[in-house]
C-alpha positions in Angstrom: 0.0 0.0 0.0 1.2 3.6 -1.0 2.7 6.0 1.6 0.0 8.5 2.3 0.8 11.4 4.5 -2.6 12.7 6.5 -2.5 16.8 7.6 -5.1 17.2 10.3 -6.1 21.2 10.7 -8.9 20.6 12.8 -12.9 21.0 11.7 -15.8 19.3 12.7 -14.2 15.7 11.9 -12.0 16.6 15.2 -14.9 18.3 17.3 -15.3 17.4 21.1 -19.2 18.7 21.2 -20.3 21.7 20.7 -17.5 24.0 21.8 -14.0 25.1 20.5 -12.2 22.2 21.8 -10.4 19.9 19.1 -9.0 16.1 19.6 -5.7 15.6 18.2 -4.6 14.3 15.0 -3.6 10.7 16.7 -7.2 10.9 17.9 -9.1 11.2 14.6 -6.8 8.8 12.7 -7.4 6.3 15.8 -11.2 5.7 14.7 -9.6 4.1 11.4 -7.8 1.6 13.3 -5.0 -0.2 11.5 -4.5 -1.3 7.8 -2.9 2.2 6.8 0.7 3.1 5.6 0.3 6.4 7.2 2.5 9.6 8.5 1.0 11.9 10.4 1.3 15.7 10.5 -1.0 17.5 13.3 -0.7 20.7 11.3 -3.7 22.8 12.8 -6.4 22.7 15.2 -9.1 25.3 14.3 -12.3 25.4 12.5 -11.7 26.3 9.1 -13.4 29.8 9.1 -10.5 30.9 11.1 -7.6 29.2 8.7 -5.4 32.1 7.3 -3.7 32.8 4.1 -0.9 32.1 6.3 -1.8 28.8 7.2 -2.4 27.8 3.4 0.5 29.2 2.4 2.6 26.8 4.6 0.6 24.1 4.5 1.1 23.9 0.8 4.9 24.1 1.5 4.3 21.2 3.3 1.9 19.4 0.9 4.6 20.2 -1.8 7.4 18.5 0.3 5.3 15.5 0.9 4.4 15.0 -2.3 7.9 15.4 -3.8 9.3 12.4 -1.8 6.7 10.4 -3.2 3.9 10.4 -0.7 0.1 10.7 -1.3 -1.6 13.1 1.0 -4.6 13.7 3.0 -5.5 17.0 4.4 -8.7 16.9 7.0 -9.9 20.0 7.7 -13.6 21.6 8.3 -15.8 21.7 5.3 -17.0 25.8 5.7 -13.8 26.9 3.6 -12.6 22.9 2.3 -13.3 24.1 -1.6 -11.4 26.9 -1.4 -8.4 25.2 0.3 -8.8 22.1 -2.0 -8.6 24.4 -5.5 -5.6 26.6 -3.7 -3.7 23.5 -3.3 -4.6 22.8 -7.0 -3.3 25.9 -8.1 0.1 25.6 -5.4 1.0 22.2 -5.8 1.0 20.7 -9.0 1.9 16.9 -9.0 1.0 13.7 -10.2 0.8 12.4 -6.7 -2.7 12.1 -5.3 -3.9 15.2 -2.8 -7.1 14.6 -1.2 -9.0 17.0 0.9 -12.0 15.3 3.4 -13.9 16.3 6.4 -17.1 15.8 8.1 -20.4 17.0 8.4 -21.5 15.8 12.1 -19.5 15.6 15.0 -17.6 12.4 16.3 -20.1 12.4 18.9 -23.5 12.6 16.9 -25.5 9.2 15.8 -24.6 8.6 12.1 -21.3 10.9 12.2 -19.5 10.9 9.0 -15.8 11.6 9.7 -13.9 8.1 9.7 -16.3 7.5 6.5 -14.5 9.8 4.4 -11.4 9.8 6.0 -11.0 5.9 5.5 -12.5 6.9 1.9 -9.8 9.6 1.4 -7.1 6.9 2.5 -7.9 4.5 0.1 -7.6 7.3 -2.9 -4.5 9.4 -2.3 -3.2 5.7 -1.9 -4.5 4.1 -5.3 -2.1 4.9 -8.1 -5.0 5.2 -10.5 -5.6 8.6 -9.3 -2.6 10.1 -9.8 -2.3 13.2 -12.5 -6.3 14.0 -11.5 -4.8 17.1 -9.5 -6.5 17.6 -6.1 -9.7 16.4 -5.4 -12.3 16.3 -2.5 -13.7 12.7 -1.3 -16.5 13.1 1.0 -20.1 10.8 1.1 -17.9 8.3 -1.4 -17.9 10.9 -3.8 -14.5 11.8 -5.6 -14.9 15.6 -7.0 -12.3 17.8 -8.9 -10.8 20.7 -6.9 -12.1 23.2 -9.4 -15.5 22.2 -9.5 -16.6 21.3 -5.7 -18.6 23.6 -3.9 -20.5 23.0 -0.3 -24.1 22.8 -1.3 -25.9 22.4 1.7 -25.6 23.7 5.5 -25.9 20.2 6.7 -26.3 17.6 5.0 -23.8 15.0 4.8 -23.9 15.1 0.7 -23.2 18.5 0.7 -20.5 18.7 -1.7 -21.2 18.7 -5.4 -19.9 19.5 -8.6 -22.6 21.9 -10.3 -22.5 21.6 -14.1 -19.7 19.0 -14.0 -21.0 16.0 -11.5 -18.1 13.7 -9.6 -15.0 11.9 -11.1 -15.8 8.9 -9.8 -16.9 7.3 -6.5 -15.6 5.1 -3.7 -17.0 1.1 -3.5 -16.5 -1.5 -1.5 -12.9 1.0 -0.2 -11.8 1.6 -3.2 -12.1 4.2 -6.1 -13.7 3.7 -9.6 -12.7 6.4 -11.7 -15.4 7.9 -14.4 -14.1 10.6 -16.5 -10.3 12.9 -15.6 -10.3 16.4 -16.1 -9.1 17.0 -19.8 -6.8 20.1 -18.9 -4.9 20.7 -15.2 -6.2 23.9 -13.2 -3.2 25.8 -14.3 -0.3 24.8 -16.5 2.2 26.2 -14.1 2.4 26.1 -10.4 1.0 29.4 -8.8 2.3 31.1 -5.2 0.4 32.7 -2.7 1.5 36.2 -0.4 -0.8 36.2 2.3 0.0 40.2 1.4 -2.2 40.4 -1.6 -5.5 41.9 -0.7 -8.3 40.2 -2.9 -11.9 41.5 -2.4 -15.4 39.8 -3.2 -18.5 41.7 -3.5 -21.5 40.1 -4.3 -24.5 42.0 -5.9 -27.9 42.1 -4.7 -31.3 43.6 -6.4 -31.1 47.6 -6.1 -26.6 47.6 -4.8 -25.7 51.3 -5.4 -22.2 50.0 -5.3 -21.4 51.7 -1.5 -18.6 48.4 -1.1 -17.1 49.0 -4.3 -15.8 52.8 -2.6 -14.3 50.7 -0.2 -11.8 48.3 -2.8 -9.5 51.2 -4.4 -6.7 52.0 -2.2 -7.6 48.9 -0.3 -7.6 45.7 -2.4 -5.0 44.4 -5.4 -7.7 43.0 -6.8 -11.8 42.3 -7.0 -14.2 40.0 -7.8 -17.9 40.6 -8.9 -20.2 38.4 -7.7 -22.8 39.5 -10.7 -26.2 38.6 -11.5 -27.2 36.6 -13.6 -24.5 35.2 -16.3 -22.5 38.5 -15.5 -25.0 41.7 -15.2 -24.7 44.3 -12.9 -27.0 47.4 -12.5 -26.4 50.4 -15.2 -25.2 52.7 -12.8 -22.7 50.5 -11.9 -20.5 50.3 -15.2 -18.7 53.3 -14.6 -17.7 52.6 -11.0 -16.7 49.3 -12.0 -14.7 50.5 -15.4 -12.9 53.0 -13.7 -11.8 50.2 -10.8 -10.5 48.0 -13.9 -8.0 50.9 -14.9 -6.1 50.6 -11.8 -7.0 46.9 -10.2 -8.2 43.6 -12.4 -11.5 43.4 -11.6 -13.1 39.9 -12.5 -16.7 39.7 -13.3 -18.0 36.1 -11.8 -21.9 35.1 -11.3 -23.8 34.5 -8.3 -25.6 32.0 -9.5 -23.6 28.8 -8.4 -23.6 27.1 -11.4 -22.9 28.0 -15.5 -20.8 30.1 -17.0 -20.9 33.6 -17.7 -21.8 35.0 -20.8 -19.7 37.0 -23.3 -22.0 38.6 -25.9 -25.4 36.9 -25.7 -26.8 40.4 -23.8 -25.2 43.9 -25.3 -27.3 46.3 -23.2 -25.9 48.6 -20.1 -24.8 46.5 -17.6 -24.6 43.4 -19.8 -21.8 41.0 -19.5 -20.4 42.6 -23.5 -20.7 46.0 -21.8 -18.8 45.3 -19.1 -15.7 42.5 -20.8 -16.1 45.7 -23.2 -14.8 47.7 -20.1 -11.8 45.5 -19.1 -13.6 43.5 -16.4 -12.0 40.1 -16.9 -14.4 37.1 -17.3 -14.6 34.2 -14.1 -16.2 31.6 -17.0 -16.9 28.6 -14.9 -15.1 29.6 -11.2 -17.6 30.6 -9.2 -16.9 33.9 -7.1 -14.9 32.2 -4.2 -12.7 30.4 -6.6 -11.9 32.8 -9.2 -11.0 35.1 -6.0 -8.4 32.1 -4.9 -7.5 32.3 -8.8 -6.8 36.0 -8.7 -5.1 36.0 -5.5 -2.6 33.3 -6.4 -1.8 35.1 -9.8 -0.9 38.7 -8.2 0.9 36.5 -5.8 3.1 35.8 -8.7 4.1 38.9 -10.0 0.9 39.5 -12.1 0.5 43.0 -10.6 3.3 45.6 -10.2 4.6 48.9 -9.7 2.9 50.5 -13.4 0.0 48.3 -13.6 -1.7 44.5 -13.8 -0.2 42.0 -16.6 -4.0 41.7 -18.0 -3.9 39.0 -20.9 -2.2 37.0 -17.9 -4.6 36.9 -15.8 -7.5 36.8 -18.6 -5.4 34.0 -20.0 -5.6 32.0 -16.4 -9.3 32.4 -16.1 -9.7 31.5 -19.7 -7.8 28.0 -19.6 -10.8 26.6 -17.6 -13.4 28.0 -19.6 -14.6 25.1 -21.2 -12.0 22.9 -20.0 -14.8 20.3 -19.7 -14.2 16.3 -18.8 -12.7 13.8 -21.2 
């Protein structure tokens, strides 16, 4: 069995009831039992809304490292933020070695709870050599998902993650995986950074938005991401606001939606997504807002931004690779 190398940050999975209090990576790994060639690194213990861009950054030093010397890896954390760390890594640590992010959905301490489930499922995996060069994906409910794709569906329910518009790679039976389809193209063809410096914000738009947040992103934020309606409409009086942002920061236009892609030239009117690509906003495609504001963050990490400006066709070039990068 392969070497897999399990990075507990904490989460639900490692929950002692209700309150802040978090067992140990030994602990969590103990409900497996035996049967696993597995190191352990007890990396964090927090719930994942409090994980920083300092914490990512280092634990994809240490994902990297791992992975080098030829291990698989695990990283269990809590599922609030798990698709944004799971597409970071994608973007940090390109490998052919499996990386596998898991957690739970009910405590260790609930009837029915989930955690060794999709830990043991996680195991079996990043351990299987038939899922190497799928980059990182998220195993939870026996469902194998693509980093890019995965988003937490649901505030509770145990099959909360899905892949809107794409569906799951494969699944796990009887502890093992059964690949379906492999994503035809990486995330990105070269491995990205990430300065926990860079400043990214996200504003999503709601039904009457005057744009009062967007006054707030200038001479705050490297960069922004529209959370738009629809397939990528804002609200006329917006344009202007958001074209003169896109002379100074790169300003990505995503939808709120949750699922699709937005549109390029199927609406031409005010506020229409041809208006505003017409304006320099650069297009999300398929990311939805969180992810294209991982995407954005990790390409002004590397030197996409600087002293006289933002390299544009860079970063529209990024975003554009997994528009309509489909499944093969």
């Amino acid at each position: 069995m392969a070497r897999v190398t399990v990075f507990t940050l904490g989460g639900t999975i490692s929950a002692r009831g209700g309150d802040a209090s978090r067992m140990s990576g030994r602990e969590v790994l103990a409900e497996l039992g035996g049967g696993h060639d597995v190191v352990l690194r007890d990396f964090r213990r927090v719930p994942s809304s409090s994980l920083t861009h300092e914490d990512l950054a280092a634990l994809a030093a240490e994902v990297r490292d791992t992975v080098a010397d030829g291990s698989g890896a695990v990283v269990v954390q809590g599922t609030d933020t798990l698709e944004e760390t799971a597409f970071l890594l994608d973007l940090l640590c390109t490998t052919e070695q499996p990386v596998v992010v898991t957690g739970a959905m009910r405590r260790p301490d609930l009837p029915g709870a989930d955690g060794p489930a999709n830990l043991a499922a996680a195991l079996a995996v990043a351990a299987d050599p038939a899922c190497r060069n799928l980059g990182v994906l998220v195993v939870l409910a026996d469902e194998i998902h693509a980093a890019r794709f995965a988003r937490k569906t649901h505030t509770t329910s145990v099959a909360t993650f899905a892949s809107p518009g794409a569906g799951p790679l494969g699944f796990v039976v009887e502890g093992g995986p059964r690949l379906l389809l492999r994503p035809a193209v990486p995330s990105t063809p070269h491995r990205l950074t990430l300065d926990p410096a860079v400043r990214v914000a996200l504003v999503t738009l709601s039904q009457g938005d005057r744009g009062e947040l967007l006054e707030a992103v200038d001479d705050r934020f490297q960069g922004l991401v529209v959370a738009a309606l629809g397939a990528g409409h804002v609200p006329g009086w917006l344009v202007d606001p958001l074209a003169a942002l896109a002379t100074r920061i790169p300003v990505v236009l995503a939808s709120r939606t949750g699922g699709g892609t937005t549109l390029t030239d199927t609406y031409r009117g005010p506020g229409s997504e041809y208006d505003l690509l017409h304006r320099d906003l650069i297009p999300a495609g398929p990311l939805d807002p969180a992810k294209a504001r991982v995407l954005l963050h990790a390409l002004l990490s590397g030197g996409a931004a600087g002293p006289t400006g933002y390299d544009r066709p860079r970063i529209t070039a990024a975003f554009a690779h997994l528009n309509g990068s489909g499944l093969a």
